[in-house]
N, C-alpha and C positions, 0 to 999 in steps of 0.2 A: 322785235325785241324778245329775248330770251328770259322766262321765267326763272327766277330764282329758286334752287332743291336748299329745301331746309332738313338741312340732319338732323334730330331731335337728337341723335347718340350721343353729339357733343356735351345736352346739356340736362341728361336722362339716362338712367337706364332700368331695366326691371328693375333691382337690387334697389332704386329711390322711389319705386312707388308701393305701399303696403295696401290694399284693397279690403282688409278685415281689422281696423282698428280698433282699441278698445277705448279708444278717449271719449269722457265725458264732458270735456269743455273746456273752452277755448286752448288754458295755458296748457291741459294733455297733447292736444293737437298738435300747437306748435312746436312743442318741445318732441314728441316724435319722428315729426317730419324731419325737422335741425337731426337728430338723431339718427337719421337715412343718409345725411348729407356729410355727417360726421366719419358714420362709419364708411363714407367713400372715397374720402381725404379732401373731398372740395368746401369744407368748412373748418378751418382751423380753432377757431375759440365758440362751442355752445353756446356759453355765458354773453358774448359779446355780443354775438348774432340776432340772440333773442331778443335782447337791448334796443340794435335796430330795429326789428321786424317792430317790437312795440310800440317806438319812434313814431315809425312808419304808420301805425297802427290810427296813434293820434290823430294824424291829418285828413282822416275817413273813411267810411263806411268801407273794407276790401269785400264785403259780402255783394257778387252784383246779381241775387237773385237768380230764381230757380232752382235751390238748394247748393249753388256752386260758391265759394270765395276763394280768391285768389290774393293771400298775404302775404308780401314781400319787403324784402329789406336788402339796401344796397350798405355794404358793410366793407371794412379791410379786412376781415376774419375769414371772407370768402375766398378762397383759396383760386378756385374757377366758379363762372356762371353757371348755375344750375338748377334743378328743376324736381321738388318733391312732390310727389300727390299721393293723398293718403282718401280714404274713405271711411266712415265710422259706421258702427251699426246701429246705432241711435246719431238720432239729429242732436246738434251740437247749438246752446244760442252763441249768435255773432249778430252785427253791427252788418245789419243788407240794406239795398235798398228798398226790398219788399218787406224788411221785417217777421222775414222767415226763418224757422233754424235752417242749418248749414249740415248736409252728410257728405261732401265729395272737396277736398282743399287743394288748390295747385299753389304752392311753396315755390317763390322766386329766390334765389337765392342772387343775386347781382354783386359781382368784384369792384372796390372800389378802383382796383388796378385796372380794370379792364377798359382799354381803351377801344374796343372794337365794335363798333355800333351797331355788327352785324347782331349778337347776342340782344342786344334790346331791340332790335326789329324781331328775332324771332319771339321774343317774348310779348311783342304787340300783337303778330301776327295769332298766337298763339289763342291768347285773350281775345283779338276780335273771332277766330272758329269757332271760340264757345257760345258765340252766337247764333250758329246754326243751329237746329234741335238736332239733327242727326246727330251731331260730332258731342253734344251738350248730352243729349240721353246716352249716347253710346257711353261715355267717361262714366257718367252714375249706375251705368248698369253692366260695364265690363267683367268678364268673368276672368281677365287675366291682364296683368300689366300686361305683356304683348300686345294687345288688341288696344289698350288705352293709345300705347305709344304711338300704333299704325294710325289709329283714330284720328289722332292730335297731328300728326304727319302727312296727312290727307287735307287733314280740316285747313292746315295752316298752306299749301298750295294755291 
């Protein structure tokens, strides 16, 4: 049976990840990531999006320890699925399961249109890589979106 190649370009590109942010907490965070995804066309309303991701926010902890979280929001404002990650230079607090601050955030961005279940496998696949340390420290300590995306591209194989 043949492995499945997962494009990350569909749902990423350099241009969505910033790796020197200046956010100091939480709503900075979010609000610039949404701001990646804005200035890409695949988020149509900020104001909406953030609503969701908040939502979303509610139902638990998106912090899953090791300084990483991964907050997402399935919205109609989403234009297409896709994929922000931002890094801060100072630890951010967030809602982990370890109760750690947060420096490294992967931003789900999910279509409420999107019927194609491929996008939410890669976006599981994605989240379960972060589980390896390799692909987990490589992300926090990348010296270039390029290298995040190959990281994350590997990880999720």
């Amino acid at each position: 049976m043949e492995t499945e190649v997962i494009d990350l370009s569909e749902l990423m590109t350099e241009e969505t990840i910033d790796l020197e942010m200046d956010a100091t907490t939480k709503e900075e965070v979010i609000s610039q990531l949404v701001d990646l995804l804005v200035q890409k066309g695949m988020v149509e309303s900020k104001a909406q999006f953030i609503q969701d991701v908040y939502e979303r926010e509610q139902g638990g902890a998106t912090g899953i320890g090791n300084g990483i979280a991964i907050p997402h929001g399935k919205s109609d404002s989403v234009r297409q699925t896709a994929i922000a990650i931002g890094r801060t230079k100072t630890a951010v607090a967030w809602e982990t399961l370890d109760d750690e601050p947060i420096s490294t955030f992967i931003l789900f961005a999910v279509s409420d249109k999107d019927k194609n279940n491929l996008h939410l496998k890669l976006l599981a696949k994605i989240a379960g890589s972060l589980a390896n340390d390799y692909v987990c420290d490589t992300v926090k300590h990348a010296n270039s979106p390029k290298k995040v995306i190959e990281t994350l591209q590997e990880g999720s194989q």
